[in-house]
C-alpha positions, 0 to 999 in steps of 0.5 A, a space after each residue: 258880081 262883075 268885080 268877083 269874078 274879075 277878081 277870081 280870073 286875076 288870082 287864077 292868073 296870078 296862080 297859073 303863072 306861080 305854078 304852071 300846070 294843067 290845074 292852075 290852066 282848068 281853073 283860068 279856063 273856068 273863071 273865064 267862062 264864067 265872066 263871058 258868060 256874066 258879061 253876056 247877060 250885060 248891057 253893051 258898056 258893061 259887056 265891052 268895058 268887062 272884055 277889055 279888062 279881062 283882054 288886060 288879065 289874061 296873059 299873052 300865053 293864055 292860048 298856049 296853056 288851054 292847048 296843054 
């Protein structure tokens, strides 16, 4: 599951940065609850690998686009 997830997060990315807009944003902002909340649940190596992995995807203007 941890993988799909990831995966969801890199494409809505991948589209975010394609074409910018409030929709492509949301949808970063929903699949990255959803992995923090999958990794919650997670033994700690799990839990702490899958944050670095997701600190990888996320871009550096991940924050500017949730203000938006």
């Amino acid at each position: 599951m941890l993988l799909k997830y990831l995966n969801e997060l890199d494409r809505a990315v991948q589209d975010a940065r394609k074409q910018p807009g409030i929709e492509q944003f949301g949808r970063c902002a929903d699949c990255l609850f959803v992995v923090q909340d999958y990794l919650r649940g997670q033994i700690e190596p799990v839990r702490v690998r899958g944050e670095e992995i997701v600190e990888k995807l996320l871009p550096e203007e991940f924050d500017q686009w949730m203000v938006q």
